[in-house]
C-alpha positions in Angstrom: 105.2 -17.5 -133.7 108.1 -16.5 -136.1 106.1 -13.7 -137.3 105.1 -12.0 -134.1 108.6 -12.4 -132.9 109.9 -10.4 -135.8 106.9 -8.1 -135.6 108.3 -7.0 -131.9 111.9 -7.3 -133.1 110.7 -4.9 -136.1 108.8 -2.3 -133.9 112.2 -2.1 -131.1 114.6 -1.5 -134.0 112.3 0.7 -136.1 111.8 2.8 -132.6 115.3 2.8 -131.6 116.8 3.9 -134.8 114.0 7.0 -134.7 116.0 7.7 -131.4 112.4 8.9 -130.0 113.5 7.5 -126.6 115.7 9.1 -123.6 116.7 7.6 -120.1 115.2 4.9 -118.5 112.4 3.9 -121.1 115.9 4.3 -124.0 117.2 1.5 -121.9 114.2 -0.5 -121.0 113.8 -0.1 -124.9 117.6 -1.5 -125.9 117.0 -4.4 -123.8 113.7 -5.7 -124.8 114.8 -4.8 -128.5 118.0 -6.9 -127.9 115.8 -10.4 -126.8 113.1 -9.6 -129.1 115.6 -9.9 -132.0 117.4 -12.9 -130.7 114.5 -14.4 -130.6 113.4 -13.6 -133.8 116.8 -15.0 -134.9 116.1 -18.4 -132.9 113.3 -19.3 -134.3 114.2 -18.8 -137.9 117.2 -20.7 -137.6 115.0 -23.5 -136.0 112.7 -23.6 -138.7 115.6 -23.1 -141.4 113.7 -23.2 -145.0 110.5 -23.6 -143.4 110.9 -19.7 -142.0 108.4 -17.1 -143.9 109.8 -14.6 -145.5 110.3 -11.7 -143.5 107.0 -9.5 -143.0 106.9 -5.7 -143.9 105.1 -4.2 -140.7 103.3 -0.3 -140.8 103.5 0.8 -137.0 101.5 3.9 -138.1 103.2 6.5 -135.7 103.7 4.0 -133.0 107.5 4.6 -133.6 107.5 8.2 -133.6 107.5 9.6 -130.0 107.6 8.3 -126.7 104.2 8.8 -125.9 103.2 6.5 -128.4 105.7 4.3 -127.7 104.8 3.6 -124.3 101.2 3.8 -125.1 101.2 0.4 -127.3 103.9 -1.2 -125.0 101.5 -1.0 -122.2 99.0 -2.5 -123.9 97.8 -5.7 -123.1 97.8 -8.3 -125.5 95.1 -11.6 -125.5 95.3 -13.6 -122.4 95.6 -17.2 -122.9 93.9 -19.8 -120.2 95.6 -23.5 -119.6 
């Protein structure tokens, strides 16, 4: 969970500091960046020296425009059944 928290924290900053983004998806982007690294920082606090170090992530262009951006946040991920 750790890892996939810091893999989405990873991808908001990495876009954000390309400053690829204008407007509403900018600001959509800044505020799902912001909880995506807060929660990154939860859960590595809760797991203290049980924490992995932290991953080194290749978005391969994903980061790079705002087409691509919003092409691989509109993806949908697995969907899990309970």
């Amino acid at each position: 969970m750790l890892t996939l928290e810091q893999l989405q924290a990873d991808f908001y900053t990495e876009t954000q500091r390309n400053r690829v983004l204008h407007g509403a998806l900018e600001a959509q982007a800044t505020v799902v960046g912001s909880h995506e690294r807060a929660h990154a920082r939860a859960l590595h606090r809760a797991l203290e020296s049980h924490a992995a170090k932290q991953p080194r992530f290749d978005f391969g262009g994903a980061t790079e425009g705002a087409a691509a951006f919003q092409r691989t946040t509109s993806r949908r991920g697995p969907r899990f059944t309970g």
